[in-house]
C-alpha positions in Angstrom: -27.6 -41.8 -20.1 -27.4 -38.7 -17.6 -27.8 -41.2 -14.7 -24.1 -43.0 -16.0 -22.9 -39.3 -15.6 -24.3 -38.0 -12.7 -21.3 -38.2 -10.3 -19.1 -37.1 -12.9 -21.0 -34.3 -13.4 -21.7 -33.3 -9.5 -18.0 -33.8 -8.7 -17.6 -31.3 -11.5 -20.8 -29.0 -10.2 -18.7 -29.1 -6.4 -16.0 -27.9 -8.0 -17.6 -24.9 -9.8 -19.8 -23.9 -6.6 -16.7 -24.1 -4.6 -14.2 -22.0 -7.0 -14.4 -18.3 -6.2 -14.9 -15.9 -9.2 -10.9 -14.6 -9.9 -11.9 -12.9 -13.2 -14.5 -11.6 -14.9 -16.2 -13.3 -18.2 -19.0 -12.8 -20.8 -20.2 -13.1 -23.8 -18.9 -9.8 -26.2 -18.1 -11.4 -29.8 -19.0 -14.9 -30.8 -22.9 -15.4 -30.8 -23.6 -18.3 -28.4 -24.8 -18.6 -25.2 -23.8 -19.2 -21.3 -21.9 -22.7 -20.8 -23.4 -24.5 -17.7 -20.3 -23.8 -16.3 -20.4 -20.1 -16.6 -24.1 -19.9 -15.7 -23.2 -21.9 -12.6 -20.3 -19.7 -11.7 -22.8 -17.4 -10.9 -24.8 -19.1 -8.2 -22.0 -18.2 -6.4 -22.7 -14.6 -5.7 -24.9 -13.7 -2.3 -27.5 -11.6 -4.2 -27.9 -9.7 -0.2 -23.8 -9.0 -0.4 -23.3 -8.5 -4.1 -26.6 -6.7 -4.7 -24.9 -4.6 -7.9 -24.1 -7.9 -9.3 -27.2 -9.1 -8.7 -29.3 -6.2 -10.0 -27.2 -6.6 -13.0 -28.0 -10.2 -13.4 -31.7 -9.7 -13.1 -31.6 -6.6 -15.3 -30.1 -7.9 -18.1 -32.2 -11.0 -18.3 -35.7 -9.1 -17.9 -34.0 -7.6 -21.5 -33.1 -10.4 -22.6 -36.6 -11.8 -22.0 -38.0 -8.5 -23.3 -36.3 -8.1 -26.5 -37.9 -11.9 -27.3 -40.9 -11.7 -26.2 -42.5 -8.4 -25.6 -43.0 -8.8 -21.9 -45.5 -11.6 -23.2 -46.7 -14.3 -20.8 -48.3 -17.6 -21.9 -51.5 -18.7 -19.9 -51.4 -22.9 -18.7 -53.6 -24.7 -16.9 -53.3 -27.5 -14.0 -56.2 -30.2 -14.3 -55.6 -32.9 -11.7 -57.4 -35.9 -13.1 -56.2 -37.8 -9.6 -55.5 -37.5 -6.4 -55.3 -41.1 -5.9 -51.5 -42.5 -5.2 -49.3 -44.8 -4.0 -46.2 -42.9 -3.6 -44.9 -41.6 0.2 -43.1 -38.1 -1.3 -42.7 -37.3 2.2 -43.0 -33.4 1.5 -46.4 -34.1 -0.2 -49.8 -34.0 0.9 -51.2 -36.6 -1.2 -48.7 -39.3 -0.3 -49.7 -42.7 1.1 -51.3 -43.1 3.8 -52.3 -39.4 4.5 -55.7 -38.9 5.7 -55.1 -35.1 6.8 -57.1 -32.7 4.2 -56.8 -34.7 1.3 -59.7 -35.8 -1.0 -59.1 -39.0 -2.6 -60.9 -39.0 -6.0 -60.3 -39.9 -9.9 -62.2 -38.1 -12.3 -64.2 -40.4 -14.9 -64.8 -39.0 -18.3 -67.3 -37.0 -18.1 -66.1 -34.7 -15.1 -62.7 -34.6 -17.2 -64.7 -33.0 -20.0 -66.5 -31.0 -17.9 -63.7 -29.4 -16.2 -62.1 -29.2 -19.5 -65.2 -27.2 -21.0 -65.2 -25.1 -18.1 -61.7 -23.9 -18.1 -62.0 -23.4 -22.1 -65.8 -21.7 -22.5 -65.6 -19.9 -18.8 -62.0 -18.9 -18.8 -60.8 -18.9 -21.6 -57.8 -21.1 -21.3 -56.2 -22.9 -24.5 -53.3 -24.4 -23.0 -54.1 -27.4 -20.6 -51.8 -29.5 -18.4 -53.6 -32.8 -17.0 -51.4 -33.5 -14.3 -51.7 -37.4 -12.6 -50.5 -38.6 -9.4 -49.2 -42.0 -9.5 -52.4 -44.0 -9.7 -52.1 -47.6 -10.8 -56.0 -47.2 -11.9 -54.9 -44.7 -14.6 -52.4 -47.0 -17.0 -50.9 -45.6 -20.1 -54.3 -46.7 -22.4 -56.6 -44.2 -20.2 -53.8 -41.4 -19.8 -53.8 -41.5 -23.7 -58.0 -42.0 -23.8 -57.3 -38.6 -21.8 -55.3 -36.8 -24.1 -57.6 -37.9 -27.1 -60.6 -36.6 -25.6 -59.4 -33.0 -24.2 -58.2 -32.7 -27.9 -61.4 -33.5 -29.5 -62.8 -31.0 -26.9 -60.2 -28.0 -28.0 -60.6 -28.5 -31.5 -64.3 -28.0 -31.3 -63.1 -24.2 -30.9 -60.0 -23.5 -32.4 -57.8 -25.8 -31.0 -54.9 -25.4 -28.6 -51.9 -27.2 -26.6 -52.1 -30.3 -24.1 -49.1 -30.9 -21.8 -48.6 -34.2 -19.3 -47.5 -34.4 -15.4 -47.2 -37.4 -14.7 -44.9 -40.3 -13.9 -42.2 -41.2 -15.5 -42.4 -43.8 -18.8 -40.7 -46.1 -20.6 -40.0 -45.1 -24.6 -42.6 -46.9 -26.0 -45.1 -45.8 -23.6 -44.0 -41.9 -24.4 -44.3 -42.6 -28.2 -48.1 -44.0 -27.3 -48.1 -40.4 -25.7 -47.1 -38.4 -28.5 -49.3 -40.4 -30.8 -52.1 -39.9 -28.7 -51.3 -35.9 -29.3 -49.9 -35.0 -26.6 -47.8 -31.3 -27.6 -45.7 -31.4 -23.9 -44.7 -33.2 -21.3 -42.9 -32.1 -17.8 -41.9 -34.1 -15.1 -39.9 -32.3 -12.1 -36.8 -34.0 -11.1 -37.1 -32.4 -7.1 -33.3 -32.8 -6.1 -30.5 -34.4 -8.2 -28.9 -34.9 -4.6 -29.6 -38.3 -4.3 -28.8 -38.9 -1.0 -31.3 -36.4 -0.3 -33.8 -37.7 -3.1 -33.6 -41.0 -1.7 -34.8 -40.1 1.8 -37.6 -37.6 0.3 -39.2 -40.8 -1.6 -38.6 -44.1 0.5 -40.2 -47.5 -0.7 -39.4 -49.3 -3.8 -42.0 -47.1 -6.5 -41.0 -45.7 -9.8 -40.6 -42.3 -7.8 -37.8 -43.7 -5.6 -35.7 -44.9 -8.2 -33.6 -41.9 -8.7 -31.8 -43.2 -12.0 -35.2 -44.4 -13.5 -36.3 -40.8 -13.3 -33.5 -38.6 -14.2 -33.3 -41.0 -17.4 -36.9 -40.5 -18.2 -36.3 -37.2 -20.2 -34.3 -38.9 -22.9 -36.7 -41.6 -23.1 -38.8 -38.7 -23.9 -36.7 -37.2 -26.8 -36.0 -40.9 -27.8 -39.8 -41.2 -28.6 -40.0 -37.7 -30.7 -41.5 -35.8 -27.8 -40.2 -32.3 -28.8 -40.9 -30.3 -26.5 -39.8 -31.4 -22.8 -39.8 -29.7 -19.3 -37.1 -30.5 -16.5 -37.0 -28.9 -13.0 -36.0 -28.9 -9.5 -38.3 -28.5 -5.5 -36.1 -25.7 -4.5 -35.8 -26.2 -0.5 -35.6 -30.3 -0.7 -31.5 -29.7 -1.1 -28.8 -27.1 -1.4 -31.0 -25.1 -4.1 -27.5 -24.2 -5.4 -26.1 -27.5 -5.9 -29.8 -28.4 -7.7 -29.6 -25.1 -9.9 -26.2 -26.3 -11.1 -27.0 -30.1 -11.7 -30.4 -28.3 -13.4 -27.8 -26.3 -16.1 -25.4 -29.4 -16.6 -28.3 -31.8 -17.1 -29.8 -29.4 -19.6 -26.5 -28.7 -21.2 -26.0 -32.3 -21.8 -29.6 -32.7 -23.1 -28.6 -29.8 -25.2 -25.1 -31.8 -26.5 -26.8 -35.6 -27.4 -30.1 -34.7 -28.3 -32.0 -32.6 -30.4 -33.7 -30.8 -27.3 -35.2 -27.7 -28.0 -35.5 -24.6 -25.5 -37.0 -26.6 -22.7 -39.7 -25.6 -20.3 -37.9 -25.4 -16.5 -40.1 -26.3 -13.4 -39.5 -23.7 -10.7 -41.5 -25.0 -7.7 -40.3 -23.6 -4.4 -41.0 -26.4 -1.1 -44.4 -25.5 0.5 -45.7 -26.7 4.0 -48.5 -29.0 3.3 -50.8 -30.0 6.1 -49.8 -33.5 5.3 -46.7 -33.6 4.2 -43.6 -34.9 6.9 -41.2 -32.9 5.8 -42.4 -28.7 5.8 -39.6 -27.2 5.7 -36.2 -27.2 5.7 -33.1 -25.0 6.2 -32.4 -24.9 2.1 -35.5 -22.8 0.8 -34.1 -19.9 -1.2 -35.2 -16.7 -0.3 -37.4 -14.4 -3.1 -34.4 -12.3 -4.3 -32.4 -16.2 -4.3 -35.3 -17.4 -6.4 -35.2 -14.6 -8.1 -31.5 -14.6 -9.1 -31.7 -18.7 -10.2 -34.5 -17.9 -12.9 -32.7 -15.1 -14.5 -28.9 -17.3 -14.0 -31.2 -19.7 -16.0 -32.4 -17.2 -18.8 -28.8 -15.7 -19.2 -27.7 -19.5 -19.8 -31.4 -20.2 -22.3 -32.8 -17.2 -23.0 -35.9 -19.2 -25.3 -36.6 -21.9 -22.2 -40.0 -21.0 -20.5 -39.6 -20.8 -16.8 -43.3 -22.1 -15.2 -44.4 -19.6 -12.9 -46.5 -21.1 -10.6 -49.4 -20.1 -7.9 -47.7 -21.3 -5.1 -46.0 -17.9 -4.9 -47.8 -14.1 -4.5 -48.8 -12.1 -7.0 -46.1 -9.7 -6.7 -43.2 -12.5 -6.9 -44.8 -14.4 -10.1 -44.5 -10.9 -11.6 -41.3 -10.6 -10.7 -40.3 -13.8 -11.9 -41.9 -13.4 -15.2 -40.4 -10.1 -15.6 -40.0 -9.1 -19.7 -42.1 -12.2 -20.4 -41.4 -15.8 -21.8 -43.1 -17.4 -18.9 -45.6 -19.8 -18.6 -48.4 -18.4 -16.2 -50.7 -19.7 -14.0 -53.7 -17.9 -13.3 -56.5 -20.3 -11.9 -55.4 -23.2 -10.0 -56.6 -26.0 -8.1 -54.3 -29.2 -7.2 -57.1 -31.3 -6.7 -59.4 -33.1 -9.4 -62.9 -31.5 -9.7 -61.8 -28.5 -8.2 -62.8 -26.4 -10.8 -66.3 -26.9 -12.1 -67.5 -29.8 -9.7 -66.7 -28.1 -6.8 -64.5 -30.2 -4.9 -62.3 -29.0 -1.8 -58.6 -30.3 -1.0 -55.1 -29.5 -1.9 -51.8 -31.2 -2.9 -50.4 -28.4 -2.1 -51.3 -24.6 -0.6 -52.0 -22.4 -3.8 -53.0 -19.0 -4.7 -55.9 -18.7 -7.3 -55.6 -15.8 -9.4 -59.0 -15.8 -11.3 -57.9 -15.1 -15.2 -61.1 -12.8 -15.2 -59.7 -10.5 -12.9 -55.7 -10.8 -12.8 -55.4 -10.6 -16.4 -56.0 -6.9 -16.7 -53.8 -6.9 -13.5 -51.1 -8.4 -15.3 -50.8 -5.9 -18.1 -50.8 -3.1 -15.8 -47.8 -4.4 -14.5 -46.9 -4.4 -18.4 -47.2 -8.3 -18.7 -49.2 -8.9 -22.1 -51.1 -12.5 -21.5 -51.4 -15.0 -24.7 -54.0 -17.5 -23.9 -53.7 -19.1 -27.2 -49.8 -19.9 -28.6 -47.7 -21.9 -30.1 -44.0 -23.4 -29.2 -43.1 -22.5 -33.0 -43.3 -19.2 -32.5 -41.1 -20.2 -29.6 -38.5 -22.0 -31.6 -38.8 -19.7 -34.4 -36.5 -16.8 -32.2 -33.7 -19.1 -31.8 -31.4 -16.6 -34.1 -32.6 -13.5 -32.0 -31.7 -15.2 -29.0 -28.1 -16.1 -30.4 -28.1 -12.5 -31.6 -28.8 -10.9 -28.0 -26.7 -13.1 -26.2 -23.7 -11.9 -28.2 -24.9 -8.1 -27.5 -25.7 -8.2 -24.2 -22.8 -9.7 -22.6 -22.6 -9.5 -18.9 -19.0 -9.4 -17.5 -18.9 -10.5 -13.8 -15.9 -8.7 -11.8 -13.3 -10.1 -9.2 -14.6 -10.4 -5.6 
């Protein structure tokens, strides 16, 4: 398990992050891609000193990205079905005990499947991700009653994808998941510092065992979930250190399991009205964002960074640059937000109405798939071999 590894594999992350770049590599004639180790290398570079080196960086992955996809992006969803928990996440507005604008609520049935027929019928979406707090009132049995219904609900018009944030599981619980139909499931990982993690997420909850979570996503690909997304709260921590722990826990994911192209969480620390902690001194600036998702597309060119509404307009373009992003138009973090009308946040979002920012989008020359599939995904793992061995990207001496 990662978590029997983890301080092997930070000692070796120090190292790299610590080692200045003496000669330059790439990738010119065998058709494979970044190691962890290489990709890490270059979280080293300043992208405000090296800015060649970093225009280089980002150039080459919006081609990478590009040549793959077509400067497609691929619309998802957030549905909170609770805001309801008992964890103290101290950078979060819903944790325990917070009474400062939060609306408490759990959606029954019948206001999930009328948020669920709004989002589909009024906007179009086809890719839905219920998202769950951690509410003891919501066990495994109604997550999965969930699942089953918004399923029934797509197929009534052509079907479409559902993915889970939640908690993490045991196996058996995620095979009573996938069962249930579920076609994704993410779960951020917010530091792999764990000094830092354990501070963030005091108490004795599933969220502040550190080793219970980072193990969840092989539980995952123990059960047969394919298709699996891992991520990090840029700002909690040295987003550095968290970049690299993110490439060497996907690279060992990569080496023991069968895990496909994952999806990668890119959520950047936001002050909540709530929340204890609102900032700190570790939040990456835009062109630092920037530089980790393309340092993470050089290293998987197929995994789907998840561009999220917590950042402008201009930057989730940016970020999505050449495509092979998930998108998020609409949003609202809190359950009923949508068609019931209720007010509140998790977290401070943009909402970037699909009815008007879609057109937006492709006049920025971002082509927006409501409806698609992770085959089609999987299915350009030989083109990405093939452009990783064509567009090598040496990285001089400093």
């Amino acid at each position: 398990m990662f978590s029997d590894s983890h301080r092997i594999e930070w000692s070796r992350m120090l190292e790299v992050l610590t080692k200045p770049i003496s000669e330059p590599f790439g990738i010119t004639d065998e058709c494979r891609r970044y190691s962890a180790e290489e990709a890490a290398t270059l979280l080293t570079l300043d992208p405000s000193l090296s800015v060649g080196q970093f225009q280089s960086i980002v150039g080459k992955a919006k081609l990478l990205k590009a040549s793959l996809f077509s400067n497609a992006i691929f619309a998802v969803v957030p549905l909170y079905v609770t805001s309801i928990c008992t964890e103290q996440c101290l950078y979060c507005n819903y944790r325990l005990g917070n009474h400062i604008q939060v609306d408490r609520h759990r959606l029954s049935d019948e206001e999930l499947l009328k948020e669920t027929l709004f989002l589909m019928e009024e906007k179009g979406f086809r890719t839905i991700e219920l998202v769950y707090s951690a509410d003891h009132s919501f066990g495994i049995d109604t997550i999965c009653r969930h699942i089953e219904l918004v399923r029934k609900t797509l197929e009534t018009s052509g079907g479409g994808l559902i993915g889970l944030n939640a908690e993490p599981f045991t196996v058996d619980e995620y095979r009573l998941l996938k069962s249930a139909g579920i076609d994704f499931i993410v779960l951020w990982q917010e530091t792999y510092d764990v000094d830092t993690y354990r501070q963030m997420h005091p108490g004795t909850s599933k969220k502040s065992n550190f080793e219970f979570r980072i193990d969840a996503y092989e539980r995952m690909l123990t059960a047969g979930v394919e298709h699996i997304g891992l991520g990090v709260l840029s700002g909690l921590a040295d987003w550095r250190k968290d970049w690299a722990m993110l490439l060497f826990h996907q690279e060992y994911l990569r080496n023991h399991y069968d895990m496909k192209s994952p999806i990668i969480g890119i959520p950047r620390l936001k002050a909540s009205e709530g929340a204890v902690i609102r900032e700190t001194c570790h939040i990456p600036t835009d062109d630092e964002f920037l530089f980790c998702t393309a340092i993470q597309c050089l290293f998987d060119p197929l995994s789907l960074p998840f561009v999220n509404t917590r950042e402008s307009w201009d930057l989730c373009v940016r970020l999505s640059a050449g495509g092979g992003a998930l998108f998020t138009f609409n949003c609202s973090t809190i359950p009923g937000g949508y068609s019931l009308g209720r007010k509140g946040y998790q977290f401070p979002t943009f909402d970037f109405d699909i009815g008007l920012h879609r057109e937006r989008a492709e006049k920025t020359g971002l082509h927006t798939r409501m409806k698609w599939a992770f085959g089609d995904i999987d299915a350009k793992k030989a083109d990405a071999l093939r452009l990783c061995r064509d567009n090598h990207l040496a990285i001089g001496k400093r």
